[in-house]
C-alpha positions as CSV (number, residue, x, y, z in Angstrom):
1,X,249.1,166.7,156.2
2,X,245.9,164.7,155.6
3,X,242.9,166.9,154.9
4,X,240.9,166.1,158.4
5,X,244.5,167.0,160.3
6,X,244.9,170.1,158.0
7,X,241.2,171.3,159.6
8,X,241.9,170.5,163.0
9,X,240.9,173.3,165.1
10,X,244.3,173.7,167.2
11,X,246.0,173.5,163.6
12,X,244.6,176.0,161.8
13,X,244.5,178.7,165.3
14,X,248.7,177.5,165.3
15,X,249.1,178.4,161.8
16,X,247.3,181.5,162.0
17,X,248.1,182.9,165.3
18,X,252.3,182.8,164.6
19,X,252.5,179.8,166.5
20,X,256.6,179.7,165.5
21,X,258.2,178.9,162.5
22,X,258.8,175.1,163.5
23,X,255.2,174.6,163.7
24,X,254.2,176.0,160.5
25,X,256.9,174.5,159.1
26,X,256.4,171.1,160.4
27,X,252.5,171.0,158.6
28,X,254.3,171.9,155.4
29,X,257.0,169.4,155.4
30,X,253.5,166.8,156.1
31,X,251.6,167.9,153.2
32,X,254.7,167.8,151.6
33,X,254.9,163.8,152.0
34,X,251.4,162.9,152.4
35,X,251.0,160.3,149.5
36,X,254.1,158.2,150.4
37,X,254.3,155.1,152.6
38,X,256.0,155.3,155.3
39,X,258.6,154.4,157.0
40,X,260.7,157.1,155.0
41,X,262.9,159.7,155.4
42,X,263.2,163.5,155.2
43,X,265.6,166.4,155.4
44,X,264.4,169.8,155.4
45,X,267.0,171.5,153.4
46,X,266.0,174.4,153.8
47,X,266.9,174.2,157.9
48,X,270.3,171.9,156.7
49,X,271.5,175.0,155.2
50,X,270.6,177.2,157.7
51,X,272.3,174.6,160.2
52,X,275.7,174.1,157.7
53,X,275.7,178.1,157.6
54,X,275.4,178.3,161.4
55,X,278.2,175.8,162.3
56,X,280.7,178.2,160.5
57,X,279.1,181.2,161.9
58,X,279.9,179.7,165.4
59,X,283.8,179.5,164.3
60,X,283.8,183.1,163.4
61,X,286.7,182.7,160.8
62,X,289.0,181.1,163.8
63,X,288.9,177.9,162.3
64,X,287.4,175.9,159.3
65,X,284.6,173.2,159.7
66,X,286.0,170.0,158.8
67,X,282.5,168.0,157.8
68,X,282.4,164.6,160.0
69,X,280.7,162.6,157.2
70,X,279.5,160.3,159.9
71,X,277.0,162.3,161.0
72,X,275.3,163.2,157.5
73,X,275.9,159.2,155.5
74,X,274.6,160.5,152.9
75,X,277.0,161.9,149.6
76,X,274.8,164.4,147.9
77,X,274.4,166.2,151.0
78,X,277.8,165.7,152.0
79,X,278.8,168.1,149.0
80,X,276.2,169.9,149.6
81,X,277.8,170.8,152.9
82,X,281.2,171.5,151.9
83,X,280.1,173.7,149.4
84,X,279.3,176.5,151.7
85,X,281.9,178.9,152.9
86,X,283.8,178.3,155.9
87,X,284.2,174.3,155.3
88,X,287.9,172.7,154.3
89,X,288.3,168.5,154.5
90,X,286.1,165.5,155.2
91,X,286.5,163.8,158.8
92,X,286.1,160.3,157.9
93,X,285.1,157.2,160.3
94,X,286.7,154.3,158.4
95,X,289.1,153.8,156.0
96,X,287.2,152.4,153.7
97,X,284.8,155.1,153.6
98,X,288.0,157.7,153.0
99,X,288.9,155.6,149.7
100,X,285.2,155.9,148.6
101,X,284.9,159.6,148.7
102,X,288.6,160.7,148.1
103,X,287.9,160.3,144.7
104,X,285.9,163.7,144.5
105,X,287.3,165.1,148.3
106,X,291.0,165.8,148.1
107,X,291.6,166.0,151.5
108,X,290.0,163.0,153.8
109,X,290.9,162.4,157.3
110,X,290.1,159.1,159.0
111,X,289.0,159.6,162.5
112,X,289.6,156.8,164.2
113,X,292.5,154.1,163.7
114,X,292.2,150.7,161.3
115,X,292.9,147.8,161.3
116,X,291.3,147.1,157.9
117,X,294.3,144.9,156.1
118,X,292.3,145.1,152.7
119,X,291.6,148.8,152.8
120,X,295.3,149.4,153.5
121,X,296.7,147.7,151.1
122,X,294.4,149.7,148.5
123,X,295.8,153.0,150.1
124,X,299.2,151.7,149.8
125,X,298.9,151.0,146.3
126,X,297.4,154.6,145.7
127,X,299.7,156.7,145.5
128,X,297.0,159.8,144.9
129,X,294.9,158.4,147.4
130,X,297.4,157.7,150.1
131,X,298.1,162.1,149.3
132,X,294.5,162.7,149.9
133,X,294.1,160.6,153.0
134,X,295.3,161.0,156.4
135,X,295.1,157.7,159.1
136,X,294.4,158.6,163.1
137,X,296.9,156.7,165.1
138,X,298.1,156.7,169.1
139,X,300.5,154.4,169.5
140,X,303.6,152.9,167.8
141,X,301.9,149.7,167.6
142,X,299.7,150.8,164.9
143,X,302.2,152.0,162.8
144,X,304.2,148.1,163.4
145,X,300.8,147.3,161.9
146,X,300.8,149.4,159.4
147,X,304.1,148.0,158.2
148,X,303.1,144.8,158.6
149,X,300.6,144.6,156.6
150,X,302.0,146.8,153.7
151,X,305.5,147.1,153.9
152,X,307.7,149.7,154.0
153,X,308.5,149.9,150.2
154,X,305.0,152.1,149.7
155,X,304.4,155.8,149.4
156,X,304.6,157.5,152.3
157,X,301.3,157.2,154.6
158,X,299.6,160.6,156.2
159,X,298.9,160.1,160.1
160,X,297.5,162.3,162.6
161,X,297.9,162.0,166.6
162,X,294.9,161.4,168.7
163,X,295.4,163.2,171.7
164,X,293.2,162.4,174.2
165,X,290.7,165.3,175.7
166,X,289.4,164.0,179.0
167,X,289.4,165.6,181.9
168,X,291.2,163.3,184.5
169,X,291.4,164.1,188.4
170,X,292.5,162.9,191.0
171,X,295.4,161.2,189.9
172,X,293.8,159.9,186.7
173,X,291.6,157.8,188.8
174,X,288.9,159.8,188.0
175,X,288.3,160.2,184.4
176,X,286.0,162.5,182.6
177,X,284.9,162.2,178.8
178,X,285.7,158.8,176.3
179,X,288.0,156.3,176.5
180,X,289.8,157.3,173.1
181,X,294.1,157.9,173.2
182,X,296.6,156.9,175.4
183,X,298.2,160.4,174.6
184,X,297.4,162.6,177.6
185,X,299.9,164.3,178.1
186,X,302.3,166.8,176.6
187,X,305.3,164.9,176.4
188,X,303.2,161.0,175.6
189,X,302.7,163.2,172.2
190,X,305.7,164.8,170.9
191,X,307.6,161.2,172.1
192,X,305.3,159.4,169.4
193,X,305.2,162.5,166.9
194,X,309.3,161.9,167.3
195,X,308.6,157.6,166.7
196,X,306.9,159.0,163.1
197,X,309.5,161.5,162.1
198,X,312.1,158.4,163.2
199,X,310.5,155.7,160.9
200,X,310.4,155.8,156.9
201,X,307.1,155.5,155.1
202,X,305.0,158.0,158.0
203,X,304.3,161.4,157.8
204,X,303.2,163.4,160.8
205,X,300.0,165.8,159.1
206,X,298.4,166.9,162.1
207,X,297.1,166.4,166.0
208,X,293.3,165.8,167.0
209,X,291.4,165.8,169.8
210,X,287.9,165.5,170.8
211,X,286.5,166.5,174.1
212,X,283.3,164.8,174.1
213,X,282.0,165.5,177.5
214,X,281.8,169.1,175.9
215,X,280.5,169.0,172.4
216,X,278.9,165.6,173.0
217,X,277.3,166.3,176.6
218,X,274.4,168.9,176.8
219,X,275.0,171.3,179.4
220,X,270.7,171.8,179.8
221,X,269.9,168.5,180.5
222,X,266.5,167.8,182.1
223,X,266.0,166.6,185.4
224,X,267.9,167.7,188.5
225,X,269.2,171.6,188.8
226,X,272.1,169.6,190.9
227,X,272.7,167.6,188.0
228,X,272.9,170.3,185.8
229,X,275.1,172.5,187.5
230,X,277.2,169.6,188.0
231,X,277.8,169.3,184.0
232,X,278.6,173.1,183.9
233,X,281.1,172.8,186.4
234,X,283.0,169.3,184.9
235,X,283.0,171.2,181.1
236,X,284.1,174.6,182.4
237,X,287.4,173.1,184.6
238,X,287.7,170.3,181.3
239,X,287.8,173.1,178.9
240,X,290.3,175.0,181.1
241,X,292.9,171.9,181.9
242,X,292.8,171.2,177.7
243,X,293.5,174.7,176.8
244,X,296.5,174.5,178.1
245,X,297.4,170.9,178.1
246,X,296.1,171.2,173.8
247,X,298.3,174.0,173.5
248,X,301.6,172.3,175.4
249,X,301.1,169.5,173.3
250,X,300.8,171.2,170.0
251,X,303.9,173.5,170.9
252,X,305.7,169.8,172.1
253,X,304.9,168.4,168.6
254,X,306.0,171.0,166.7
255,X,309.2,171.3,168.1
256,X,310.0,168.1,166.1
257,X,307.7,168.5,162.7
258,X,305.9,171.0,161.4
259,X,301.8,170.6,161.5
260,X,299.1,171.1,158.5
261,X,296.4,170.8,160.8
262,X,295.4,171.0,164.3
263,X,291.8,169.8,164.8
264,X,289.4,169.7,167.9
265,X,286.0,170.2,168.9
266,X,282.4,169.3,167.9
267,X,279.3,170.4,167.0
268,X,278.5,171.5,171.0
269,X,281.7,173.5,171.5
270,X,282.6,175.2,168.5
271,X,282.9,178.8,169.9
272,X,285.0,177.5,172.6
273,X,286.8,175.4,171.2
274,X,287.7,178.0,168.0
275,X,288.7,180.1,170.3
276,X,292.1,178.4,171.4
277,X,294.7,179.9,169.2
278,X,296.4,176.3,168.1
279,X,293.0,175.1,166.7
280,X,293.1,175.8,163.0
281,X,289.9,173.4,162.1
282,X,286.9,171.6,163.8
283,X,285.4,168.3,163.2
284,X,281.7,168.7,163.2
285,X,278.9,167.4,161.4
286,X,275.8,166.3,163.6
287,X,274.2,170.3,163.9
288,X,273.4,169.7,160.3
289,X,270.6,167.5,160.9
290,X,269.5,168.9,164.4
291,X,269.1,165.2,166.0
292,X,267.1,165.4,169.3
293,X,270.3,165.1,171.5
294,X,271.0,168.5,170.5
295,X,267.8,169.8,172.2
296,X,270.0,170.3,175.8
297,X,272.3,173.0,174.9
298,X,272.3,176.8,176.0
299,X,275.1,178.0,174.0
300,X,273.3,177.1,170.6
301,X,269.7,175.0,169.2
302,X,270.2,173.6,165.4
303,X,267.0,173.8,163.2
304,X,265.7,170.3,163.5
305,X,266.2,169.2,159.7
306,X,265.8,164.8,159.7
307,X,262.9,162.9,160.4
308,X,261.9,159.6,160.0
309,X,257.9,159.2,159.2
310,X,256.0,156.3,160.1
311,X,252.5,155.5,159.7
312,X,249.3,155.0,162.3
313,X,248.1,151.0,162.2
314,X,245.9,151.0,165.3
315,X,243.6,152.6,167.9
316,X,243.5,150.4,170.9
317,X,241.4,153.2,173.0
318,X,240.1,156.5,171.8
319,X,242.7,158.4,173.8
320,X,245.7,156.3,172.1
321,X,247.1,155.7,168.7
322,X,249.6,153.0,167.9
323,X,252.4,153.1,164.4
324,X,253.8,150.7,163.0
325,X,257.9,150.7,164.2
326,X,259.4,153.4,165.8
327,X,262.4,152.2,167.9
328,X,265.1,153.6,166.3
329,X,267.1,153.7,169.1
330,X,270.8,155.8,169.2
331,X,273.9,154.2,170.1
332,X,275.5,155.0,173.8
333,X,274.4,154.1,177.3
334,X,270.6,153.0,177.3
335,X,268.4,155.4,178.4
336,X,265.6,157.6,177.6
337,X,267.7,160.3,176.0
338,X,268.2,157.7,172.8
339,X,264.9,157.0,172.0
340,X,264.1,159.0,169.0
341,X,261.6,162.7,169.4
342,X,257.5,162.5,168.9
343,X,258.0,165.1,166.4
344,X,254.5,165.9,164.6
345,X,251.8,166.2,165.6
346,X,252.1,168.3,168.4
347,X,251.4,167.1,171.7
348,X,251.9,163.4,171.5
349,X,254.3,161.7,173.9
350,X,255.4,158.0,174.5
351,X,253.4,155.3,177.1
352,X,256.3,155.2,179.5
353,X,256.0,151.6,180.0
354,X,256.6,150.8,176.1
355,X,258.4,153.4,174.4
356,X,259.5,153.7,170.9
357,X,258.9,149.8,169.7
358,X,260.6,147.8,167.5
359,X,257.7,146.7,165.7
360,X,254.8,149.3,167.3
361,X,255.0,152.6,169.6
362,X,251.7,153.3,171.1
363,X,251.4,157.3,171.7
364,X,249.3,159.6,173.8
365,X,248.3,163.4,174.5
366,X,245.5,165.4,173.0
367,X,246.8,164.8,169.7
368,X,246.6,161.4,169.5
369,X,242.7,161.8,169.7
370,X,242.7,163.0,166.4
371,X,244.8,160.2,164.5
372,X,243.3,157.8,162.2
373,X,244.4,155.0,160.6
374,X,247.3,155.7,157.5
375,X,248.1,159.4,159.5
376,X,251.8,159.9,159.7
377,X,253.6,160.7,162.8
378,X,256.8,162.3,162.9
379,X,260.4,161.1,164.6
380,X,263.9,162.7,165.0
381,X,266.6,160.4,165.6
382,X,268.7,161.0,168.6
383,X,271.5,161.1,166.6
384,X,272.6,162.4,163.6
385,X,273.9,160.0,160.9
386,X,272.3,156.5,162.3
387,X,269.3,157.8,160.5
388,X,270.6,156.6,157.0
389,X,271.4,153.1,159.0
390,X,268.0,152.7,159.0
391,X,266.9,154.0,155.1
392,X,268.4,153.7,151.7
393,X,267.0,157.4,150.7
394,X,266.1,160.0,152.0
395,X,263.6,162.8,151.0
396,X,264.8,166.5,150.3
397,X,262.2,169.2,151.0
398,X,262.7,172.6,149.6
399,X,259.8,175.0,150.4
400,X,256.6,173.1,150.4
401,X,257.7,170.7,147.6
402,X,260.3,167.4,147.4
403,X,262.4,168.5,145.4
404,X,265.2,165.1,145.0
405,X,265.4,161.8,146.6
406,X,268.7,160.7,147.1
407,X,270.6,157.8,148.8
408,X,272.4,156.7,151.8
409,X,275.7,155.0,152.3
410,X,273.3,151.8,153.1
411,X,271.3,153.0,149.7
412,X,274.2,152.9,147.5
413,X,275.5,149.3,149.4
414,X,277.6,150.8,152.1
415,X,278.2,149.7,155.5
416,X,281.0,151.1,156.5
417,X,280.9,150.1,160.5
């Protein structure tokens, strides 16, 4: 924190009067970074822990955390992760990505499907990598590509079923949650599990599904009490259908091959999800940084731990401040829910008819009175892992010190989408 924002008044009574542990916490992580430029990036490890501890807490032994490396992009504290108890696997989200961190996690699943002809044929020709590495597939089309583009005289290839976990009513005409699998139902799965067991170079590893419009959806959103009770409703009758419909289809694939692995869930659904007795694992990985679409939950509140910093450039009127950037805006429909979080300091919010810029974000409130020029002013993504899209390396804070910089995937020349 720079010394005249250390001294503000409404600081130093926050700070001494218990104003919370996140606003304490935030004027450390500040003073913390002060003499670098921003833009830049920062993970609070000390919450990241908390948060990787937390996620297996919410599975209470029922299932393992399988860490969607997605949501973190970053390898140190991807093993940082896994290293605490309760975590089992990597969910992966290309193949590519799985033969890049297979060499020091034995047990990778990808997913979504490929269609990466290079990348296969480098599993293919692995035959300790194509162990280590299961493929998602829904349809016996992607295993005719498979085939296609490796042959059949290969070691044999791990898959897993997607099963899709919408809710759909009304005769499927209405459907509820995303557009993943084709597999809905019970018998759609065990036909293709018996399409796998039927064709040489497969073997069947495991079922997943992932009911978004659960873990992905806050069920506190703001705006409307209608709206809200409406989401309640939808994830309490989704959650009951896929019970039993997860369950059927387990018991359906099972009847022709044995299964390593039944995986489901998110980071917004653990407990529930957990809870079915054919889960044995869940893929999670975006409560680890605390992004702010995980504000809008009742059932559980991550410790915010990534930020993205950037720096004050102008003061167009007393009352307003302007940085330099801002707009790193999430992925998914448009809306205001995926512009990134005024984080620090306190009390600033957006000019509605701007938002967060691509090259400037104006801000207002009482605390933007204060700003001068070269203050920094703090952002959480929306998201989790489309942070490190945006940085090469990110800063580690430990207490009141950085204690490592380390990189992304984009640091260490990865795009892997």
């Amino acid at each position: 924190m720079s010394t005249h924002l250390a001294s503000r008044p409404d600081v130093k009574k926050a700070a001494s009067a218990g104003a919370g542990p996140s606003e304490v916490r935030m004027a450390q992580l500040n003073r913390a970074t002060e003499h670098l430029d921003p833009p830049f990036a920062v993970v609070d490890l000390d919450a990241f822990d908390t948060n990787a501890a937390d996620l297996a807490r919410r599975a209470a032994g029922q299932a393992t955390i399988r860490l969607a490396s997605k949501s973190v992009r970053s390898r140190t504290l991807i093993r940082r992760a896994v290293r605490q108890q309760g975590y089992q696997g990597i969910l992966a989200f290309t193949l590519p990505e799985a033969l890049w961190l297979v060499e020091e996690h034995p047990d990778v699943v990808v997913g979504y499907p490929t269609t990466d002809r290079t990348a296969l044929k480098r599993l293919a020709a692995d035959e300790r990598s194509a162990s280590r590495i299961t493929l998602m597939i829904d349809s016996t089309s992607q295993l005719d590509f498979i085939d296609e583009v490796v042959g059949t005289s290969r070691p044999a290839i791990r898959v897993c079923i997607d099963l899709d976990a919408s809710l759909e009513l009304a005769g499927g005409r209405l459907h509820l949650g995303p557009y993943r699998s084709p597999v809905h139902t019970p018998r759609q799965a065990a036909a293709l599990a018996r399409a796998i067991q039927d064709r040489a170079g497969f073997h069947l590893a495991g079922v997943m599904s992932y009911e978004g419009q659960i873990a992905g959806l806050g069920d506190n959103q703001p705006g409307p009490l209608l709206k809200r009770a409406a989401i309640r409703t939808m994830q309490r009758l989704s959650a009951n259908e896929l019970a039993d419909r997860r369950a059927a289809a387990v018991a359906a694939v099972e009847a022709v091959a044995p299964l390593e692995f039944v995986n489901g869930g998110g980071t917004g659904s653990i407990e529930q999800t957990a809870a079915e007795h054919v889960i044995t694992e869940i893929g999670a990985g975006s409560g680890l940084y605390g992004p702010g679409l995980f504000d809008f939950y009742r059932r559980f509140r991550p410790r915010p731990a990534a930020y993205f910093v950037m720096s004050v450039v102008r003061r167009p009127s007393a009352k307003i401040a302007t940085v330099l950037g801002g707009g790193w805006i999430a992925s998914g429909p448009p809306g205001l829910d995926r512009q990134p979080v005024l984080s620090w300091p306190r009390g600033l919010r957006m000019n509605p008819m701007e938002g967060a810029g691509e090259v400037q974000t104006p801000v207002l409130g009482t605390a933007a009175h204060a700003l001068r020029l070269g203050d920094h002013v703090w952002f959480r993504h929306a998201k989790a892992g489309e942070l490190c899209e945006r940085t090469n390396t990110l800063h580690l804070v430990s207490g009141t010190e950085i204690v490592e910089q380390v990189t992304t995937y984009r640091g260490e020349g990865h795009a892997f989408l």
